[in-house]
PyMOL CGO cylinders between C-alpha atoms (Angstrom):
from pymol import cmd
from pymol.cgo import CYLINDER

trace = [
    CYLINDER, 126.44, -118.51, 248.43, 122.91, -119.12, 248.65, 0.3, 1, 1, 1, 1, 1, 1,
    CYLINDER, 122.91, -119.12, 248.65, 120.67, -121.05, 245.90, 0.3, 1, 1, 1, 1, 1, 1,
    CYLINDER, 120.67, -121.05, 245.90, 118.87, -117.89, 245.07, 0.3, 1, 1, 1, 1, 1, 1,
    CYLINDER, 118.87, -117.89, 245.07, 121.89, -116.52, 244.05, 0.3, 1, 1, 1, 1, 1, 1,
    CYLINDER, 121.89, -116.52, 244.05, 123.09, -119.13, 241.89, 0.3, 1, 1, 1, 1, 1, 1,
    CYLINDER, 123.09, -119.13, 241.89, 119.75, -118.76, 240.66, 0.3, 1, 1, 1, 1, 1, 1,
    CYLINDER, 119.75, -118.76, 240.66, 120.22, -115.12, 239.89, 0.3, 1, 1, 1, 1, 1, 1,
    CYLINDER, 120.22, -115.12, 239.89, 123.66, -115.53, 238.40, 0.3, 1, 1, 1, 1, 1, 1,
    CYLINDER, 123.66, -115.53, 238.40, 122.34, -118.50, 236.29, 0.3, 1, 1, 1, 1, 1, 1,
    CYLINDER, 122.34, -118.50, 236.29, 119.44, -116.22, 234.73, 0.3, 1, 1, 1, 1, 1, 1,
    CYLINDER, 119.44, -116.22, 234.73, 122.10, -113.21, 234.26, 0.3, 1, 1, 1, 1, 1, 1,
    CYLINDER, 122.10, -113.21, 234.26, 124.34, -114.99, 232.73, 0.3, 1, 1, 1, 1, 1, 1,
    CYLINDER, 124.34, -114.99, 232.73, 122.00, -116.39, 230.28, 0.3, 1, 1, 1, 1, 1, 1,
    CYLINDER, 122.00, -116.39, 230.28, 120.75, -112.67, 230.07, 0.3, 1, 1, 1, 1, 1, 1,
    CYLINDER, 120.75, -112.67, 230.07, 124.45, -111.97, 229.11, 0.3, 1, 1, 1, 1, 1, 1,
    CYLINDER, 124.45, -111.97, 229.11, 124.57, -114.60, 226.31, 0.3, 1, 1, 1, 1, 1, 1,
    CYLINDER, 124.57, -114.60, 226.31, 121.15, -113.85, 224.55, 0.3, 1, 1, 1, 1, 1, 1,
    CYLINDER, 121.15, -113.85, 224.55, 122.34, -110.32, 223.71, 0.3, 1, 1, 1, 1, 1, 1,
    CYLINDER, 122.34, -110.32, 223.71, 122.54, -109.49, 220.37, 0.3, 1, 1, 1, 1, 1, 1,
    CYLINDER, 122.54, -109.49, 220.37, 126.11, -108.36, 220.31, 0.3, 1, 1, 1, 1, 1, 1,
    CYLINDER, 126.11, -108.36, 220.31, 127.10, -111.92, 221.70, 0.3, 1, 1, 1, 1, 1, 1,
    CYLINDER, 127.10, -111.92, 221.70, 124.95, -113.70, 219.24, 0.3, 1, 1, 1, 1, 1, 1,
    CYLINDER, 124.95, -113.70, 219.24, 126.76, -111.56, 216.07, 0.3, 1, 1, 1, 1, 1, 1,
    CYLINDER, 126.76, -111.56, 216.07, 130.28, -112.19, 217.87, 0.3, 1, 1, 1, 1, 1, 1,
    CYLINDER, 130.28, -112.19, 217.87, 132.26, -114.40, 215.30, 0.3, 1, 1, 1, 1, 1, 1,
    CYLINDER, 132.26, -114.40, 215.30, 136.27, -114.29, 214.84, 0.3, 1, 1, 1, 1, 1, 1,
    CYLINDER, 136.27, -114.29, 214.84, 139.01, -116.71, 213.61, 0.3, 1, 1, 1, 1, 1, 1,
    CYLINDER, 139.01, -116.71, 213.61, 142.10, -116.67, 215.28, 0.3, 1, 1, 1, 1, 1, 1,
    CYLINDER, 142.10, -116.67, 215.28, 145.17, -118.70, 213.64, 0.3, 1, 1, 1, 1, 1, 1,
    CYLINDER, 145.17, -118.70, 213.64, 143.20, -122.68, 213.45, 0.3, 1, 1, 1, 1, 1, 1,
    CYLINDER, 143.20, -122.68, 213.45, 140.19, -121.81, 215.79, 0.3, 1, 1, 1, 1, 1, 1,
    CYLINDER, 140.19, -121.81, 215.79, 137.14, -119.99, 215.12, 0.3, 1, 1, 1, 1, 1, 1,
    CYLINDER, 137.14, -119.99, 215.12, 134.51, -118.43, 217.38, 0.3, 1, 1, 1, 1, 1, 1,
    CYLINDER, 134.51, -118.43, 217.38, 130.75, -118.76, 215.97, 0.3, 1, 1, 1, 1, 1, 1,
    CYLINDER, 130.75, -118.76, 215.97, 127.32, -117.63, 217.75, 0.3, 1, 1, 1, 1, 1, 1,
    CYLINDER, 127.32, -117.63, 217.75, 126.74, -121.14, 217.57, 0.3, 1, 1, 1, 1, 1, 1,
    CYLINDER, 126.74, -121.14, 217.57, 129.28, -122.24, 220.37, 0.3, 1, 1, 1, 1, 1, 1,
    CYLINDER, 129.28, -122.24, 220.37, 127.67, -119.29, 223.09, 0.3, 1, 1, 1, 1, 1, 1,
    CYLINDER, 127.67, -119.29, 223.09, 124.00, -121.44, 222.26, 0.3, 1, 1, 1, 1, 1, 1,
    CYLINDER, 124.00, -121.44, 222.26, 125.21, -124.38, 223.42, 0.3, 1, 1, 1, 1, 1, 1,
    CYLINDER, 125.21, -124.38, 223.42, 126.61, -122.77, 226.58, 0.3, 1, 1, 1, 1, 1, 1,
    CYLINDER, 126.61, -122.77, 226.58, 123.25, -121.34, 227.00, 0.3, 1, 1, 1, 1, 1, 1,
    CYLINDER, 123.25, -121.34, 227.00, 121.56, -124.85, 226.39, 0.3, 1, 1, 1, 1, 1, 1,
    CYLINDER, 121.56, -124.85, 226.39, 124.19, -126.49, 228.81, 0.3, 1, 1, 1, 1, 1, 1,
    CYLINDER, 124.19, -126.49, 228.81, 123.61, -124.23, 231.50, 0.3, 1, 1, 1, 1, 1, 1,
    CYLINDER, 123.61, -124.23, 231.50, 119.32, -124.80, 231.05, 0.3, 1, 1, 1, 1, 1, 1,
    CYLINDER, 119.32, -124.80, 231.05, 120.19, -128.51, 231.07, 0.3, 1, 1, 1, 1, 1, 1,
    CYLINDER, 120.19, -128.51, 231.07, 122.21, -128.48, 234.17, 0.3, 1, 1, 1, 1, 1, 1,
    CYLINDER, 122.21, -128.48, 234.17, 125.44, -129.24, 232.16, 0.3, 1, 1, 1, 1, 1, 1,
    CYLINDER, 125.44, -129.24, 232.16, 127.06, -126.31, 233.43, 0.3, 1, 1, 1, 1, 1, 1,
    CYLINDER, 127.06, -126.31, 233.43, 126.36, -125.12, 236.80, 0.3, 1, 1, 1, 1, 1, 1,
    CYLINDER, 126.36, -125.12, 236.80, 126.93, -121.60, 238.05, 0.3, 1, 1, 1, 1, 1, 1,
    CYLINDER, 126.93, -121.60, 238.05, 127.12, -120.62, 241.53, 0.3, 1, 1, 1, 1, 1, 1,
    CYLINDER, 127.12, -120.62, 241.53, 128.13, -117.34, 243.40, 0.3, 1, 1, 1, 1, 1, 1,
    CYLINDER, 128.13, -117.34, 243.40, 131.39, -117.51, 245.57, 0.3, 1, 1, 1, 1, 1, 1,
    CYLINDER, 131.39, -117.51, 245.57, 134.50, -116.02, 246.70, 0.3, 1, 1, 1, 1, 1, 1,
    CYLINDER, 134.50, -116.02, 246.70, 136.56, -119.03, 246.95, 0.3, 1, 1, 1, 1, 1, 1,
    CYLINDER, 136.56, -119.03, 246.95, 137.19, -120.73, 243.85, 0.3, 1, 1, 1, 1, 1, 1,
    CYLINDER, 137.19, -120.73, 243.85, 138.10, -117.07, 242.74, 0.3, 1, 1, 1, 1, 1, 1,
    CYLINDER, 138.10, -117.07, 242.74, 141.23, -115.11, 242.77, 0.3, 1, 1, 1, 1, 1, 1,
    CYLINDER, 141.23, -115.11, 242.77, 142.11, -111.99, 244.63, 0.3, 1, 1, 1, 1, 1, 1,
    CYLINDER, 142.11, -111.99, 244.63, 141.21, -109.87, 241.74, 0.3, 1, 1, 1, 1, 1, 1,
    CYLINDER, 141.21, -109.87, 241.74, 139.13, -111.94, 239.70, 0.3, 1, 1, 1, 1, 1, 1,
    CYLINDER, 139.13, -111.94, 239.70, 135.53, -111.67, 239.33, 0.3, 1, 1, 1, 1, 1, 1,
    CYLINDER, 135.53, -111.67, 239.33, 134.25, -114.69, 237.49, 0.3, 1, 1, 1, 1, 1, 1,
    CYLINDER, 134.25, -114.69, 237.49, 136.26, -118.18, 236.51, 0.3, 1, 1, 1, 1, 1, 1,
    CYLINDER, 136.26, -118.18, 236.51, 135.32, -121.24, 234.62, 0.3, 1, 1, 1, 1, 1, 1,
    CYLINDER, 135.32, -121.24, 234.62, 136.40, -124.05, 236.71, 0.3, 1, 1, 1, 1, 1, 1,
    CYLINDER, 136.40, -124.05, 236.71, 136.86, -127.21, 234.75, 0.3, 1, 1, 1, 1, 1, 1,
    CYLINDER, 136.86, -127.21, 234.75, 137.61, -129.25, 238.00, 0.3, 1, 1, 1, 1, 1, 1,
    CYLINDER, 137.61, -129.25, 238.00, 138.52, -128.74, 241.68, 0.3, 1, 1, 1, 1, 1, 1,
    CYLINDER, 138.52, -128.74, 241.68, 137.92, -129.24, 245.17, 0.3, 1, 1, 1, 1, 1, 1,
    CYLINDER, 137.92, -129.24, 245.17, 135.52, -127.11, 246.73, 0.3, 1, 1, 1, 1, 1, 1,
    CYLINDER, 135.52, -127.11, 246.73, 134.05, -127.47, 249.75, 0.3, 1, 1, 1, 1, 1, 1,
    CYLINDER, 134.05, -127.47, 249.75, 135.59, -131.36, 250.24, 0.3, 1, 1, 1, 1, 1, 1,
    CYLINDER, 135.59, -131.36, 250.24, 134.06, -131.63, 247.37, 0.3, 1, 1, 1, 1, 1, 1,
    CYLINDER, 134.06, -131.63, 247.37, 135.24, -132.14, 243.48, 0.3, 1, 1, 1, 1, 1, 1,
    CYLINDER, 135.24, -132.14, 243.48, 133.08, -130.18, 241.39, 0.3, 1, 1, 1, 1, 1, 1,
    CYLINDER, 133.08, -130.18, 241.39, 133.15, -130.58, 237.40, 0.3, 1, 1, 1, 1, 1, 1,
    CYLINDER, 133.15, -130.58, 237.40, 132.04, -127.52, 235.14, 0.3, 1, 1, 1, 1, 1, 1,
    CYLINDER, 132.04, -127.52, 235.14, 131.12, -124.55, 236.53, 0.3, 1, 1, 1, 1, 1, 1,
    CYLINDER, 131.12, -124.55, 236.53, 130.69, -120.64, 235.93, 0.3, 1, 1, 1, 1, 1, 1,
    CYLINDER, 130.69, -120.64, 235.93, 131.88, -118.61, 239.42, 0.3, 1, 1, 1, 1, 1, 1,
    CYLINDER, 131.88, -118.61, 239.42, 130.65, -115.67, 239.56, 0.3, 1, 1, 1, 1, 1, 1,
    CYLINDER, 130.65, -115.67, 239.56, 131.68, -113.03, 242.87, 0.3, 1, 1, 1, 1, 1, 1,
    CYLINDER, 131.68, -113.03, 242.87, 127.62, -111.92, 242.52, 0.3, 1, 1, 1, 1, 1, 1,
    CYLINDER, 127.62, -111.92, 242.52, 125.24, -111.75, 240.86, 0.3, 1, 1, 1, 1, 1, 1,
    CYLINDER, 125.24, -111.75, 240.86, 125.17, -108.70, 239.33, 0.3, 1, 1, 1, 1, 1, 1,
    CYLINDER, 125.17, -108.70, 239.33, 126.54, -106.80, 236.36, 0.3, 1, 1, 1, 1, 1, 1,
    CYLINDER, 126.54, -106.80, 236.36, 127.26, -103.66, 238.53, 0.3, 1, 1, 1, 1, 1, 1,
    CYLINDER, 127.26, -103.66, 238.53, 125.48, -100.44, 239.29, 0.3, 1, 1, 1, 1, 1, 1,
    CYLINDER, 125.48, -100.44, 239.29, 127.27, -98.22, 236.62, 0.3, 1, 1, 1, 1, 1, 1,
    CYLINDER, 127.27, -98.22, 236.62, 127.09, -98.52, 233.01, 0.3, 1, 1, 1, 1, 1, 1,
    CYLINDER, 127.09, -98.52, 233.01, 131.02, -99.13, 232.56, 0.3, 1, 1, 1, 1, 1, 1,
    CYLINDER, 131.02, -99.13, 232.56, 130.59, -101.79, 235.51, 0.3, 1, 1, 1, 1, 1, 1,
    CYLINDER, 130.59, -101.79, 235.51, 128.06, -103.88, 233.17, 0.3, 1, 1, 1, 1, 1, 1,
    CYLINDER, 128.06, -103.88, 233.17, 129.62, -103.26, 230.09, 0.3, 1, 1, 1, 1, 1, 1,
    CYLINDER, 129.62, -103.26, 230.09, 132.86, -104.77, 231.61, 0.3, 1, 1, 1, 1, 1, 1,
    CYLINDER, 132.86, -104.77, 231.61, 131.12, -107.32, 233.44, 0.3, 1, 1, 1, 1, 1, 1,
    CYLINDER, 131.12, -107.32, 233.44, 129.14, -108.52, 230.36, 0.3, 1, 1, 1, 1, 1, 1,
    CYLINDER, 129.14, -108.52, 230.36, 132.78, -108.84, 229.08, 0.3, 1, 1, 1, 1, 1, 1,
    CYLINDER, 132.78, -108.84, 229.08, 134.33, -111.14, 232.02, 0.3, 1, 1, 1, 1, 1, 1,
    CYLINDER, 134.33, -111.14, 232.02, 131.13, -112.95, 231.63, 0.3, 1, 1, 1, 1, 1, 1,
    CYLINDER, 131.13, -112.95, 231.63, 131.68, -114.24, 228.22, 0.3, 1, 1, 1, 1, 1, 1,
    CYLINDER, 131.68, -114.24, 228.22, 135.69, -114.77, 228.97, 0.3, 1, 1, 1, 1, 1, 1,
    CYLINDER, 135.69, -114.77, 228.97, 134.37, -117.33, 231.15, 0.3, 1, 1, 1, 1, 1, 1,
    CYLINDER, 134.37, -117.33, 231.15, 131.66, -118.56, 228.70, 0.3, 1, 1, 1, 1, 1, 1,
    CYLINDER, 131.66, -118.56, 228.70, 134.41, -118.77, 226.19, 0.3, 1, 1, 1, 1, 1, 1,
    CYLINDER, 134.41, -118.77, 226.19, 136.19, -121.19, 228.03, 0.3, 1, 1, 1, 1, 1, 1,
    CYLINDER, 136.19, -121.19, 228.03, 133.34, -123.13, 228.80, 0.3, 1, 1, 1, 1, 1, 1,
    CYLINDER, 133.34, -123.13, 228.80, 132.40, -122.99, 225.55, 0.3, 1, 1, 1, 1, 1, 1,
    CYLINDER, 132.40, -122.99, 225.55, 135.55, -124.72, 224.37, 0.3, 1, 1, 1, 1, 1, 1,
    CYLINDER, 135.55, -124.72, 224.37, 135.52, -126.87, 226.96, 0.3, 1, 1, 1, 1, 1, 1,
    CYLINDER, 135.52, -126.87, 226.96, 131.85, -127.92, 225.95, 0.3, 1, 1, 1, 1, 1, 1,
    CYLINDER, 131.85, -127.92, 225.95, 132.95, -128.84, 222.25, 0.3, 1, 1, 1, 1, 1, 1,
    CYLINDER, 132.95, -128.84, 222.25, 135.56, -130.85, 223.74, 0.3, 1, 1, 1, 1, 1, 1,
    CYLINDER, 135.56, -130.85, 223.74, 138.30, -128.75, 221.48, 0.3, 1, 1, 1, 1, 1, 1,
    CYLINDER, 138.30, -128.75, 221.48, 141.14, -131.03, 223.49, 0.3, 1, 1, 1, 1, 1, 1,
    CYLINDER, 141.14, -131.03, 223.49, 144.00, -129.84, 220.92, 0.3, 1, 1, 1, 1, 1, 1,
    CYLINDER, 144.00, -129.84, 220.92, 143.81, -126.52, 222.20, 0.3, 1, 1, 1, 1, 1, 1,
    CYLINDER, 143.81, -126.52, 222.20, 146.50, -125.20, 223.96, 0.3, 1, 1, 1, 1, 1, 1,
    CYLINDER, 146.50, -125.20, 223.96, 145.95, -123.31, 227.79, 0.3, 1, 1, 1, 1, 1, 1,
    CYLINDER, 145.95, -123.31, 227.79, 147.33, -120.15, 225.55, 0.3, 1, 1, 1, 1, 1, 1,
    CYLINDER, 147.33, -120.15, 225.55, 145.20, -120.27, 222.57, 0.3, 1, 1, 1, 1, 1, 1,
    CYLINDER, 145.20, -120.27, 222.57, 142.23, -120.99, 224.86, 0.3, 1, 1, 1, 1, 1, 1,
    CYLINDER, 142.23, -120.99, 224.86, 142.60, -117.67, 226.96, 0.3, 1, 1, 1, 1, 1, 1,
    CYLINDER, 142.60, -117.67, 226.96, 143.69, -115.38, 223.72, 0.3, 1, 1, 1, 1, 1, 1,
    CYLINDER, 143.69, -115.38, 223.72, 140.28, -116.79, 222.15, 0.3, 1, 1, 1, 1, 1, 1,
    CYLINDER, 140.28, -116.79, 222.15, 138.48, -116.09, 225.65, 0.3, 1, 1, 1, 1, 1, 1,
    CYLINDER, 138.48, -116.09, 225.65, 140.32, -112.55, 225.55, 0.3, 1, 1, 1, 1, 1, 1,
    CYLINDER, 140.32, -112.55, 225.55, 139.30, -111.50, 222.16, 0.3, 1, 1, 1, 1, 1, 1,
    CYLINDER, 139.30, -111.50, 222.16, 136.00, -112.79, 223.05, 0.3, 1, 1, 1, 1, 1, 1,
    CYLINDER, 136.00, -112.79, 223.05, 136.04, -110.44, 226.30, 0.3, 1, 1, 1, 1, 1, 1,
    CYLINDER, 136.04, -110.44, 226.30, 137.31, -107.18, 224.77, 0.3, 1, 1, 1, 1, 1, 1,
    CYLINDER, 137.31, -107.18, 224.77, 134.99, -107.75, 221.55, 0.3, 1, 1, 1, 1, 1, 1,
    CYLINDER, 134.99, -107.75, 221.55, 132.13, -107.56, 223.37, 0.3, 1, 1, 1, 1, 1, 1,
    CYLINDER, 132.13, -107.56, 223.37, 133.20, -104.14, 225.23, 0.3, 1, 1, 1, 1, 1, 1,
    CYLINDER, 133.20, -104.14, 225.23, 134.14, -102.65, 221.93, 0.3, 1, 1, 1, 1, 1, 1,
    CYLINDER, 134.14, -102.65, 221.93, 130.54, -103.66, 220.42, 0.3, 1, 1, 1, 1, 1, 1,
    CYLINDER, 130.54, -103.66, 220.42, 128.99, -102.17, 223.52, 0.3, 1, 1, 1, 1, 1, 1,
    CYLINDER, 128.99, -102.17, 223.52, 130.23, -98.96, 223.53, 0.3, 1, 1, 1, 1, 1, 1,
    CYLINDER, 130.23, -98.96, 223.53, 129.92, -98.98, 219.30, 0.3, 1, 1, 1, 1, 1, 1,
    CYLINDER, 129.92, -98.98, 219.30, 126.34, -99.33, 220.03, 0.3, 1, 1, 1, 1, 1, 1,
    CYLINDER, 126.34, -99.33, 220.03, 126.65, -96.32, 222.51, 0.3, 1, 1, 1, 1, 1, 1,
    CYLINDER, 126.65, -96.32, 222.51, 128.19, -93.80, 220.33, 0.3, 1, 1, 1, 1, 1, 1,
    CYLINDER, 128.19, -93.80, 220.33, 131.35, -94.33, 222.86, 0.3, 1, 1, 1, 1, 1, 1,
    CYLINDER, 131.35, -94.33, 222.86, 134.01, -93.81, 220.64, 0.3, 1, 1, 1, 1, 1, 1,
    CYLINDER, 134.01, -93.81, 220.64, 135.86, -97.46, 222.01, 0.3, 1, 1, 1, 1, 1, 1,
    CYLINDER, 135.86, -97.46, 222.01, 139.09, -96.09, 219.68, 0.3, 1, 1, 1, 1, 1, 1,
    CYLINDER, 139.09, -96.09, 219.68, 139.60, -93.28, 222.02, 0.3, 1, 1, 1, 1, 1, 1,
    CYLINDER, 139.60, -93.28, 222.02, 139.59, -95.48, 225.30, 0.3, 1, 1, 1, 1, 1, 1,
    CYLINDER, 139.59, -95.48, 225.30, 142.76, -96.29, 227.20, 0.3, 1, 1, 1, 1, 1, 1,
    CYLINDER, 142.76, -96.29, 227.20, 143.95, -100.10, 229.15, 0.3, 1, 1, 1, 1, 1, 1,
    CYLINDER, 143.95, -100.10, 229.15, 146.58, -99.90, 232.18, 0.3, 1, 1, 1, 1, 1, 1,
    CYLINDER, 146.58, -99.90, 232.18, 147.23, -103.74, 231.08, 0.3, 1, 1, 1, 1, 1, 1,
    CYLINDER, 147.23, -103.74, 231.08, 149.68, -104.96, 228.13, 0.3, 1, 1, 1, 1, 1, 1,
    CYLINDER, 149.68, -104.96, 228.13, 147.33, -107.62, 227.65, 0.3, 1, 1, 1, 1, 1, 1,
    CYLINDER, 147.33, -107.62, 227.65, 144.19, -105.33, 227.43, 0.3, 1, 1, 1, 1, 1, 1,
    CYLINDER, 144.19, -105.33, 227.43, 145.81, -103.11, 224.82, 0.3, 1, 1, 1, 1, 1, 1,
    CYLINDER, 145.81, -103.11, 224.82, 146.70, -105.77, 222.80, 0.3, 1, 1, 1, 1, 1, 1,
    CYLINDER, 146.70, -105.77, 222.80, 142.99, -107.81, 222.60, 0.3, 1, 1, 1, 1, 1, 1,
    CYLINDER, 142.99, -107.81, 222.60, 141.46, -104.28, 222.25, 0.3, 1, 1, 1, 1, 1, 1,
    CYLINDER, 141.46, -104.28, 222.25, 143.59, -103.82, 219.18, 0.3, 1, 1, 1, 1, 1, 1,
    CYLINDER, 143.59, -103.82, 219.18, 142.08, -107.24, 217.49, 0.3, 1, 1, 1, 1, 1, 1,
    CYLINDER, 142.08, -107.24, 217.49, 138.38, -106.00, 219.47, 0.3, 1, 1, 1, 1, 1, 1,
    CYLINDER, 138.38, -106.00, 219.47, 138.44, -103.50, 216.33, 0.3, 1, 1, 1, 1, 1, 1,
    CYLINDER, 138.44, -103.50, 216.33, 139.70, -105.68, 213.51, 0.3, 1, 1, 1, 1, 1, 1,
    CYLINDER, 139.70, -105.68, 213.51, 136.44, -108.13, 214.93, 0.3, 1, 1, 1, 1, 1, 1,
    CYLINDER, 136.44, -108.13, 214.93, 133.79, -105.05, 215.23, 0.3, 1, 1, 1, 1, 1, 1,
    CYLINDER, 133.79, -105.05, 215.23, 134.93, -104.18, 211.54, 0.3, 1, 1, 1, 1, 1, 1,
    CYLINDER, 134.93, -104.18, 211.54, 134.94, -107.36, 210.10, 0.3, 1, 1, 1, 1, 1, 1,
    CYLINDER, 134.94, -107.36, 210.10, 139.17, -107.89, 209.13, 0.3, 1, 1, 1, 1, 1, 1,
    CYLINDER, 139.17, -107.89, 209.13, 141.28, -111.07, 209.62, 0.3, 1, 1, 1, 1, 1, 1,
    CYLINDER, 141.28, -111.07, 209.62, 143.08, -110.59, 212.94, 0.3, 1, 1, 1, 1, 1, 1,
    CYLINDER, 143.08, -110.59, 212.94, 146.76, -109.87, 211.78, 0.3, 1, 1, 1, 1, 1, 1,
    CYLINDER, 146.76, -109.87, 211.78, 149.75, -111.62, 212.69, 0.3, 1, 1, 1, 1, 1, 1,
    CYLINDER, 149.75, -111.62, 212.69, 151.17, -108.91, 214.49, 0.3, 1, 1, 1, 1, 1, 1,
    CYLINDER, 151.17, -108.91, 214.49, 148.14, -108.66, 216.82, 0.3, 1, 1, 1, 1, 1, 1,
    CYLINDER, 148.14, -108.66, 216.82, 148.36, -112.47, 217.66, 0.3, 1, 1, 1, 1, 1, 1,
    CYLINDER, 148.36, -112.47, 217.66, 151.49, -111.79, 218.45, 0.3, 1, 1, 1, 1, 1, 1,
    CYLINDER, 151.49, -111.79, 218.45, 151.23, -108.89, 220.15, 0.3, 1, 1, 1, 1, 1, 1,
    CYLINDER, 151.23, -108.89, 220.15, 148.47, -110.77, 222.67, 0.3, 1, 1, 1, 1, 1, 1,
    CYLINDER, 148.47, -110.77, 222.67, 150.08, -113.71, 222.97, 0.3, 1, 1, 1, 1, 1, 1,
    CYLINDER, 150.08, -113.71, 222.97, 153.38, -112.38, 224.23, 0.3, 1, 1, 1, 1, 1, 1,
    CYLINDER, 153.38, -112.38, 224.23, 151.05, -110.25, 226.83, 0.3, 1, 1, 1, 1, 1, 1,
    CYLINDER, 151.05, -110.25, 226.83, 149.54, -113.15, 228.25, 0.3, 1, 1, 1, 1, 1, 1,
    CYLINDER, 149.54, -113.15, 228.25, 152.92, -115.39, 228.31, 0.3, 1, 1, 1, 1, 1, 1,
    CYLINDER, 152.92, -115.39, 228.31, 155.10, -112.33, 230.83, 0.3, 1, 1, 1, 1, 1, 1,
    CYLINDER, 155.10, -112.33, 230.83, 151.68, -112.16, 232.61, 0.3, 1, 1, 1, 1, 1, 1,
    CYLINDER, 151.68, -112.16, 232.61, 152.86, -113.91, 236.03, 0.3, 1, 1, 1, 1, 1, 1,
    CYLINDER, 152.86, -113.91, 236.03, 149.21, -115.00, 236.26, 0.3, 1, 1, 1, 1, 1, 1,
    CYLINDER, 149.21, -115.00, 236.26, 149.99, -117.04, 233.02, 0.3, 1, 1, 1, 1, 1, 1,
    CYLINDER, 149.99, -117.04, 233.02, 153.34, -118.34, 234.01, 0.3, 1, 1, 1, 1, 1, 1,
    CYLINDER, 153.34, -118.34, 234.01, 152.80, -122.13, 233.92, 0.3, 1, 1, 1, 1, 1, 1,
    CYLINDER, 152.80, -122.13, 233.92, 151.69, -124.43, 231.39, 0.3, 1, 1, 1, 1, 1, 1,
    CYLINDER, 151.69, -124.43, 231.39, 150.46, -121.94, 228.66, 0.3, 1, 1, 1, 1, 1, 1,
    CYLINDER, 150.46, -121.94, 228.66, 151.56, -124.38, 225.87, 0.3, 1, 1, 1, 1, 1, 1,
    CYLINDER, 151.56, -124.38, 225.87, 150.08, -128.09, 226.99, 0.3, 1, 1, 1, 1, 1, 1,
    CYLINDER, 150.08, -128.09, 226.99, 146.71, -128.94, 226.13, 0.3, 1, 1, 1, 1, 1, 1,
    CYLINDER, 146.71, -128.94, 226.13, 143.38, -127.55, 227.47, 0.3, 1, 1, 1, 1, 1, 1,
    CYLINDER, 143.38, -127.55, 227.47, 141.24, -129.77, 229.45, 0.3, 1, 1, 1, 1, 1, 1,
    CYLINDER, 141.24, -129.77, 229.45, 138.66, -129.44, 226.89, 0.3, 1, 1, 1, 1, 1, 1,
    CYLINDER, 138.66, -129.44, 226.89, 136.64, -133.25, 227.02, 0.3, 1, 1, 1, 1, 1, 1,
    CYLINDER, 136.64, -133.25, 227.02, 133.08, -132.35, 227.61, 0.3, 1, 1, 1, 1, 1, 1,
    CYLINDER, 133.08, -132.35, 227.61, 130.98, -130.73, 230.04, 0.3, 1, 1, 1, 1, 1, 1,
    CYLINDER, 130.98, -130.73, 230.04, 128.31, -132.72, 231.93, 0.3, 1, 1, 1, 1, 1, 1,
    CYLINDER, 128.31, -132.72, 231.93, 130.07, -135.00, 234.71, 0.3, 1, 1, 1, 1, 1, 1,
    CYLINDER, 130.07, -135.00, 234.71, 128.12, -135.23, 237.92, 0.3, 1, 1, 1, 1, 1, 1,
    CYLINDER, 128.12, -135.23, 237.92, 129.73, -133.63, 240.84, 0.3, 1, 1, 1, 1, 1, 1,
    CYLINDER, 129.73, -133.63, 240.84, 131.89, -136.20, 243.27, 0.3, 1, 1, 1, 1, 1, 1,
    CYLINDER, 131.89, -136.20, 243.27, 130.44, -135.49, 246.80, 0.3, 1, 1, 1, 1, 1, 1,
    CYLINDER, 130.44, -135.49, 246.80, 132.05, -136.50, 249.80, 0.3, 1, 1, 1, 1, 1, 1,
]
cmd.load_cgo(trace, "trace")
């Protein structure tokens, strides 16, 4: 991780957020709602130094490519509110960026949460709103492509299901009960999800000055 790079990720993931398919995206799920409004303030956090972003491999998993880290050690460290990015870049393809512009929000989603301090919100309501958010995003891309998103196919229970409620969002319908369902059951027999999917999100505010040691 170098500076530049967090620089880089900072101004791409503010890239990410001023698109106009994330400023349209808007969705209730169940007692939460997703508004343009909340992806602004992650913008304005991140300008104000709120949020930080930084490029690195070790606050990520195996397989991941971004993560919002509420708190955790890092480098002997304890580091409060942060975007990780792997790099920063969307990708070389067009699929790579589309996806990546997806992950990207995910993560903003949970910041975004975090940011409004939504502390009643369960660790599984938290990533089925950060998953709709994802695969919304991706469906509005390739809409705006002529990509025909019905036709496209997910190796992942959990991907099928949030691109199921990704078209009830791009057309505008309530998100039925049998698609909240559907998701949330995909995320609970996820073994990445096994723990503590129904206590409270650490959602109290963004802001707190790094602890350095």
């Amino acid at each position: 991780m170098s500076e530049e790079e967090n620089i880089e990720a900072r101004e791409l993931i503010l890239d990410v957020l001023a698109d106009p398919i994330v400023e349209n995206l808007s969705f209730t799920m169940g007692r939460w709602s997703i508004r343009p409004s909340m992806y602004q303030k992650v913008s304005d956090a991140i300008v104000e130094g709120k949020i930080s972003v930084i490029v690195t491999n070790s606050l990520l998993n195996a397989n991941a490519q971004a993560r919002y880290v509420h708190e955790e050690k890092f480098n002997s460290n304890t580091v409060f509110d942060v975007i990780c990015l792997r790099r920063a870049t969307l990708g070389h393809t067009r699929s790579e960026r589309i996806k990546m512009a997806g992950v990207i929000v995910h993560e903003c989603t949970h910041a975004g949460t975090d940011l409004l301090a939504l502390g009643s919100m369960t660790h599984l309501e938290n990533e089925m709103l950060s998953y709709i958010a994802h695969y919304s995003v991706i469906w509005a891309s390739l809409e705006q492509l002529n990509a025909r998103p019905a036709e496209s196919t997910h190796n992942s229970a959990r991907a099928r299901a949030a691109w199921k409620i990704a078209e009830q969002v791009y057309n505008n319908q309530p998100i039925s009960r049998w698609s909240i369902l559907e998701l949330s059951t995909s995320i609970l027999t996820d073994p990445l999800y096994a723990r503590g999917m129904f206590t409270d999100s650490e959602n109290d505010g963004v802001g707190r000055p790094w602890i350095i040691n």
